[in-house]
C-alpha positions in Angstrom: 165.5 193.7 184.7 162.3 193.8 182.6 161.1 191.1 180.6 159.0 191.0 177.4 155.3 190.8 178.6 153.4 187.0 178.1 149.6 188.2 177.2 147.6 185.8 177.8 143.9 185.3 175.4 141.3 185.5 178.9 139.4 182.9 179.0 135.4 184.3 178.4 134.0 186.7 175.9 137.1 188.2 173.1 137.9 191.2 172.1 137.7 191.6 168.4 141.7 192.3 167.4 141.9 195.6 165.1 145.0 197.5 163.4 146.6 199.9 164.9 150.1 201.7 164.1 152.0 201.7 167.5 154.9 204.1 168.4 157.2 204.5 170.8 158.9 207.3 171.4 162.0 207.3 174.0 164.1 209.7 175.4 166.6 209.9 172.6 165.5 207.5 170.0 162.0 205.9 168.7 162.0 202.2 170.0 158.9 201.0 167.8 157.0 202.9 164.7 154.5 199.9 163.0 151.8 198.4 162.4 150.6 195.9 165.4 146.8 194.1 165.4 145.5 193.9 169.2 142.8 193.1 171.1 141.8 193.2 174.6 143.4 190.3 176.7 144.9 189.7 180.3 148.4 190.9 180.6 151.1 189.9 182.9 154.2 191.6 183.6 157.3 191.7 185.7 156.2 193.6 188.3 152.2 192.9 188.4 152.4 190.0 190.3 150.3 188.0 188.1 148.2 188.2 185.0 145.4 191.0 185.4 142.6 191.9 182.5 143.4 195.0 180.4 140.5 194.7 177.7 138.1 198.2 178.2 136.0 196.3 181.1 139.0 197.7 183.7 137.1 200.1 186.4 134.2 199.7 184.7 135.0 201.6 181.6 133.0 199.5 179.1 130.7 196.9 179.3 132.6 194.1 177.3 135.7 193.2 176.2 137.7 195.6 173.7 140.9 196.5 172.5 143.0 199.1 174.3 146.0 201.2 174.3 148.8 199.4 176.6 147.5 195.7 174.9 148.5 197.7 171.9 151.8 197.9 173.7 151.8 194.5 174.8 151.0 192.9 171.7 153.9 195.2 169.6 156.2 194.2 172.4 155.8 190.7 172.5 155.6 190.5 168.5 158.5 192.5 168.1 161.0 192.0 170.4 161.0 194.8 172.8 160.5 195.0 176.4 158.4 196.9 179.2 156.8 196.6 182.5 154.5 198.3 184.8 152.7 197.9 188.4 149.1 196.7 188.7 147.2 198.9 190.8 143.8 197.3 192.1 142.3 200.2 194.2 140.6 203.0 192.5 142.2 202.1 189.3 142.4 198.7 188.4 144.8 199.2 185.8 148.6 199.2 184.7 150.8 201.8 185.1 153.8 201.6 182.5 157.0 202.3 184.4 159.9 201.4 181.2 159.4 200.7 177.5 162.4 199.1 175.3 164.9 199.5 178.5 163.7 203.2 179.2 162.6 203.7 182.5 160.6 206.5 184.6 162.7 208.8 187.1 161.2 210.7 190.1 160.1 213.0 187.6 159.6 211.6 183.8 156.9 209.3 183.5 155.4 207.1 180.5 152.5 208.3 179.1 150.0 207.6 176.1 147.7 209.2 173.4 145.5 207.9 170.9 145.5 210.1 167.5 147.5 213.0 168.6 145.2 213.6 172.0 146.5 213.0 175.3 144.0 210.0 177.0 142.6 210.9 180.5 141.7 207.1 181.5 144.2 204.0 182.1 145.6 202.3 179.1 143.5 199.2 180.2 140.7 201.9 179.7 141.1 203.7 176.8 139.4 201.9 173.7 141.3 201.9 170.3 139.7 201.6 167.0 140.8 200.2 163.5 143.7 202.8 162.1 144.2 204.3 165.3 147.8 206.0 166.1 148.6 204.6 169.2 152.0 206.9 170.8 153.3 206.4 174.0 156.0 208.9 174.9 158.8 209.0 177.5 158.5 212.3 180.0 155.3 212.7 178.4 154.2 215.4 180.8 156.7 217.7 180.8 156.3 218.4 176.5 154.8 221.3 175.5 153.8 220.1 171.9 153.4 216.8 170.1 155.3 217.0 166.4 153.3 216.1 163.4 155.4 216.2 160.2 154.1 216.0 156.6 155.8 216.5 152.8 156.2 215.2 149.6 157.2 211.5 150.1 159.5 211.4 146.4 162.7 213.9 145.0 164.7 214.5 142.8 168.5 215.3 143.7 169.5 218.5 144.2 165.8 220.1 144.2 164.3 221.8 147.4 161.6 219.7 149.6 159.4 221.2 151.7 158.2 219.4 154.9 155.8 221.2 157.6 156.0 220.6 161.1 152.9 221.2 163.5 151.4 220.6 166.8 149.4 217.4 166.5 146.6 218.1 168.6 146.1 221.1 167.4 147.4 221.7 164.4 149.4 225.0 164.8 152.8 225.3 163.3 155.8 224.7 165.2 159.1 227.1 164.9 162.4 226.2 165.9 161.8 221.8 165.3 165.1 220.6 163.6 164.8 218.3 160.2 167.7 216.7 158.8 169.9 219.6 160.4 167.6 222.4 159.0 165.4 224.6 161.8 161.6 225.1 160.3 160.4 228.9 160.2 157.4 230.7 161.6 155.0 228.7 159.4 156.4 225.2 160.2 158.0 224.9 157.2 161.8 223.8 156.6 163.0 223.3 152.8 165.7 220.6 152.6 168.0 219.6 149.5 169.6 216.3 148.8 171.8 215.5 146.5 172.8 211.8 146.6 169.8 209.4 146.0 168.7 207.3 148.3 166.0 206.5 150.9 165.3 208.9 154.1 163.5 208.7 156.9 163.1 212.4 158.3 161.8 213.0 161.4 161.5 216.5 163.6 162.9 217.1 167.3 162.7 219.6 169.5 164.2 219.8 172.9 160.7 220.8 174.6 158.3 218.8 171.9 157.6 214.8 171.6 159.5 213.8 169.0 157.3 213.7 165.1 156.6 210.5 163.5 159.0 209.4 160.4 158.6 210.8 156.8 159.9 208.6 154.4 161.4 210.6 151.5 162.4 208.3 148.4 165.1 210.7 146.1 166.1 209.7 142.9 168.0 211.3 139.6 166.6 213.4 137.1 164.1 210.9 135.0 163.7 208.0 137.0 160.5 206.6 138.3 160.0 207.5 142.2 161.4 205.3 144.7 163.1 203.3 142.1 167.3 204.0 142.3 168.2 202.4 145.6 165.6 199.7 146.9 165.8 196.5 145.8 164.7 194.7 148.9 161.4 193.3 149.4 160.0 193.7 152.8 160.0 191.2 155.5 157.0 189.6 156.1 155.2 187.5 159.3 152.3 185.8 159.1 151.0 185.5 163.2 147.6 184.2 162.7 145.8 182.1 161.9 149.0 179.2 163.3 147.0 176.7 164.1 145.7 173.6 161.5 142.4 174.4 163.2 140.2 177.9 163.9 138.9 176.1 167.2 142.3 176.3 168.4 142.2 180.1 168.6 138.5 181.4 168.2 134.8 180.6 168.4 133.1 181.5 165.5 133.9 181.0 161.9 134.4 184.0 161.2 138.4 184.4 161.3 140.9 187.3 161.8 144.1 187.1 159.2 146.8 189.3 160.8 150.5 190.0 160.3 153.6 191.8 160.7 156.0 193.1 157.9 158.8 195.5 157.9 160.2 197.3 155.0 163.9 198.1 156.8 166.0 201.2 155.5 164.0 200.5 152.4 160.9 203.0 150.6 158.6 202.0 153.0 155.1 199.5 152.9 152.9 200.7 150.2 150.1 198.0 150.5 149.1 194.3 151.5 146.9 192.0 149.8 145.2 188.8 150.9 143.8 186.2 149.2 141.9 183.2 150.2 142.0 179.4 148.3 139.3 176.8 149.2 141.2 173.6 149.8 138.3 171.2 150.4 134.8 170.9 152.1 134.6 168.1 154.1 130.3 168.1 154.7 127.3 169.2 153.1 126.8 169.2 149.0 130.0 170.8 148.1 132.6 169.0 146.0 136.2 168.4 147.9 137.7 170.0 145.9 140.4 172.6 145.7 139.6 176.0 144.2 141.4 179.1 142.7 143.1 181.9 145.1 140.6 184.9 145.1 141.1 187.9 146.8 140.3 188.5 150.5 141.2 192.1 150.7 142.8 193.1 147.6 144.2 196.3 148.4 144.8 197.3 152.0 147.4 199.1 154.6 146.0 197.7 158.2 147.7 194.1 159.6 144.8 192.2 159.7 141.5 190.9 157.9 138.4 189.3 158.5 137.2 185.9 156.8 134.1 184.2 157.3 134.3 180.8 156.2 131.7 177.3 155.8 131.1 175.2 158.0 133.7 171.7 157.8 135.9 173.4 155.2 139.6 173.9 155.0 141.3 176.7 153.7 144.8 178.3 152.8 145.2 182.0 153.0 148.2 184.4 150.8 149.6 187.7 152.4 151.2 190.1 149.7 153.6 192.7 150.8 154.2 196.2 148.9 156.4 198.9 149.3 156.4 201.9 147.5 159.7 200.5 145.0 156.9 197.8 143.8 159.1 195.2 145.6 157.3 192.5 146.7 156.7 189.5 148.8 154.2 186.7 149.7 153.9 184.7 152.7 151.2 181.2 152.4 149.1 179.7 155.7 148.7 176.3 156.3 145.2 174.1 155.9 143.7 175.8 157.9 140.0 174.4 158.9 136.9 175.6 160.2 135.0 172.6 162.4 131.6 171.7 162.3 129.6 173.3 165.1 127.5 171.1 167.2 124.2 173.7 165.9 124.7 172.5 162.3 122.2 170.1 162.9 121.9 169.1 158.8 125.3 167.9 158.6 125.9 167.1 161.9 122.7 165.3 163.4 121.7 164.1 166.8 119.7 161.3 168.2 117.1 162.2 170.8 118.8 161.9 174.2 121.1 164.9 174.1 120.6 168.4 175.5 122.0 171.6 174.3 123.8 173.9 177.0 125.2 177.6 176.9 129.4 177.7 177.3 130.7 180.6 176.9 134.0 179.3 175.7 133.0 177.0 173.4 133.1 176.6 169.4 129.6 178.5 168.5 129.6 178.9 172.6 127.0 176.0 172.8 128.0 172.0 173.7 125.9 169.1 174.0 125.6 166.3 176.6 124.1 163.7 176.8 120.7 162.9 179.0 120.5 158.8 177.9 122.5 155.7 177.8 122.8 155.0 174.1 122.7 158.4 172.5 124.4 158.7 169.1 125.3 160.9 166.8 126.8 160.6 163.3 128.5 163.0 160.7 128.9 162.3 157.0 132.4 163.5 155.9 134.7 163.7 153.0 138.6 164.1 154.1 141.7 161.8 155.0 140.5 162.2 158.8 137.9 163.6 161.2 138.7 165.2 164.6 136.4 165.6 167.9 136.9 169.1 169.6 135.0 168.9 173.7 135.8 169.0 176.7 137.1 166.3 179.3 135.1 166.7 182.6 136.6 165.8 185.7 133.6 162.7 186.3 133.8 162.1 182.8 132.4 159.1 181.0 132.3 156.9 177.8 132.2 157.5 174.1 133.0 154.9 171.3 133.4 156.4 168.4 133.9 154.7 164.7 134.8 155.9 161.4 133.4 153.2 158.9 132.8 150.5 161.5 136.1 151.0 163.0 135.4 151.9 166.5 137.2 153.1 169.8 136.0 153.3 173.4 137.6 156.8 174.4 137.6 156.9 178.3 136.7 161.4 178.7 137.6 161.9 182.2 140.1 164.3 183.4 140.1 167.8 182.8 141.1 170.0 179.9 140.7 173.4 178.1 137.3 174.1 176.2 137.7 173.4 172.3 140.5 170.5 173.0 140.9 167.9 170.7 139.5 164.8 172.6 140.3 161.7 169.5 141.5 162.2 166.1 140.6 159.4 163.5 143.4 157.0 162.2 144.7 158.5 158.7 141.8 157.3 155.9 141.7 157.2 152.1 140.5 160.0 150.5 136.9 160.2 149.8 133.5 160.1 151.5 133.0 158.1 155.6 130.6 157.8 158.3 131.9 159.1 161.9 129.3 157.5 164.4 129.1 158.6 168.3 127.6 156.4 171.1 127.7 158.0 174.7 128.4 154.4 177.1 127.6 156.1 180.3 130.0 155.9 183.2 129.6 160.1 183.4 128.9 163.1 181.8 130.6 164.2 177.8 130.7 167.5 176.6 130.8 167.6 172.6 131.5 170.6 170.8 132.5 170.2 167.4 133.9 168.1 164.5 136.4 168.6 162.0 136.8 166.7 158.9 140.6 166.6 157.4 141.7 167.2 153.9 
């Protein structure tokens, strides 16, 4: 039996995540039409005997990491519930092959395949790069269609008048006779006029036996008078927050500069109009700013992609607000946690170091720099405002000594062992509110690896 794919973030250089819309098209039925944010990561299914990277540097194709078509798969599997799995070939392709999608699988002579805006890719899905607003469609028997369907129309009625919906070829754009929407065959020209005369909300799409199945039209129909999409929704979408889930950015990037994504669903209702994301300043922990918390202000005020990009300070904390529209103006909002960016062990005005300590490239680290120490006695010391303060390294397997102490308070912390890069290695007792003094010592006994700080609202 397949099982819903585990991706797994590889552990060098990222792949920036973008938006995508992701559908799947099966045999007799669409198993996933939404929005999905990916990036390139290493992928592990049932059947490719291990975790293998699918992130554009597969065969060669691109230099660096990227996102791709099946971690678009993987990503709207594994966020929404759906299963698939393929084989991992290592010669000549060094890439998946997708053998089932959402319980569907390939026969001797209908196989998965994939295109990327309407075209038909001619590389791997490991390969094949995907872009911000992409349509990502991977279709079951895929090579024995003779046409993609593309349909398009009005997206509001009135009961009882006549719609017109077109139905073409997608990678070409030539209309398509004989496609069937909502029981009614299209002409010639593509074109189909349908009535309807109960209100409600439908989601039209076209079939043809010898044709990949069209994406969905959602058609909002009301009475005479009313305002569109208003005389059945009520509902406000569902809404997911997926990142950021951690209380700290270390925990998931490398750089300030953050990716807000999420997943929402609007049901049998009118369909997603619009997000909108705002960002509120909780506190600054360093540097000149007060600690204090500021107003929601808007991140991305009007937008229809999954995700978006913040670049915060250095030491502060924030909370971020996700805003879900459909096309009925219902709504709903979904609220982050604190979520805080550390202190990076470059910010050398508000997080100095003594003489003794050398600077060293690691590519997995916060601001992919740490520091070590070269001599007994080495210090370093960070001025903070918070209720705590947190140390993000490294433990090394010959680790030695730090003591550490926030306003004389000190610990001896014992840094041997071994442990992912950006871990937290000490966090400071709970403190009163206001301004302290984190001091660092390196006791010898072995090598430390420090990476960053991160004061606590």
């Amino acid at each position: 039996m397949a099982l819903v794919v585990l991706a797994v973030a590889a552990p060098g250089a990222a792949a920036a995540p973008v938006s995508v819309n992701l559908r799947v098209e099966g045999a007799t039925r669409t198993i996933f039409d939404g929005p999905v944010t990916t990036d390139g990561h290493a992928i592990a299914t049932a059947s490719s005997g291990g975790a293998h990277p699918c992130d554009g540097t597969n065969n060669g194709a691109h230099p660096a990491p990227l996102p791709v078509a099946t971690a678009a798969l993987d990503d709207g599997a594994r966020l929404n519930g759906f299963s698939w799995d393929a084989d991992w070939f290592d010669s000549g392709l060094n890439d998946f092959a997708v053998k089932e999608i959402g319980g569907e699988a390939q026969t001797a002579t209908q196989f998965w395949g994939y295109l990327v805006n309407f075209t038909f890719a001619s590389v791997g899905g490991c390969q094949q790069q995907v872009r911000q607003g992409d349509e990502v469609l991977w279709v079951f028997d895929a090579f024995n269609k003779s046409n993609v369907l593309r349909l398009s129309g009005q997206s509001a009625a009135t009961t009882g008048a006549p719609v017109t919906v077109q139905v073409v070829d997608g990678q070409d754009g030539s209309p398509q006779a004989g496609a069937i929407v909502n029981g009614t065959a299209t002409g010639g020209d593509g074109r189909a006029t349908l009535s309807f005369p109960d209100p409600g909300v439908y989601r039209l799409k076209a079939e043809r036996a010898d044709a990949v199945r069209s994406n969905a039209l959602v058609l909002c129909v009301d009475p005479p008078g009313a305002d569109p999409c208003s005389a059945s929704d009520r509902e406000a979408p569902s809404l997911r927050l997926d990142q950021p889930t951690g209380e700290l950015a270390s925990e998931r990037g490398q750089s300030r500069t953050t990716v807000v994504s999420w997943q929402a669903d609007d049901g049998t209702g009118a369909g997603l109009a619009h997000f909108s994301v705002d960002v509120r300043p909780l506190a600054r922990g360093v540097g000149p700013a007060p600690s204090t918390t500021g107003d929601w202000h808007a991140l991305q005020p009007r937008t229809t992609l999954t995700s978006a990009r913040f670049r915060g300070d250095s030491g502060a904390t924030y909370r971020f607000r996700i805003t879900a529209v459909d096309r009925a103006a219902n709504r709903s909002s979904v609220e982050s946690g604190p979520f805080t960016l550390p202190v990076d062990d470059r910010d050398r005005k508000l997080w100095p170091f003594s003489r003794g300590w050398r600077r060293i490239p690691a590519e997995s680290a916060w601001g992919r720099t740490v520091m070590r120490p070269r001599r007994r006695g080495a210090s370093a010391r960070l001025r903070f405002r918070g209720r705590a303060v947190a140390l993000i390294g490294r433990k090394l397997r010959r680790g030695g000594r730090l003591r550490v102490s926030v306003d004389g308070r000190a610990r001896v912390l014992r840094l041997r062992g071994r442990s992912r890069p950006r871990t937290v290695l000490w966090q400071s007792r709970t403190l009163a509110d206001g301004p302290h003094v984190l001091r660092i010592r390196w006791r010898g006994g072995g090598p430390v690896e420090l990476d960053a700080v991160a004061p606590r609202p």
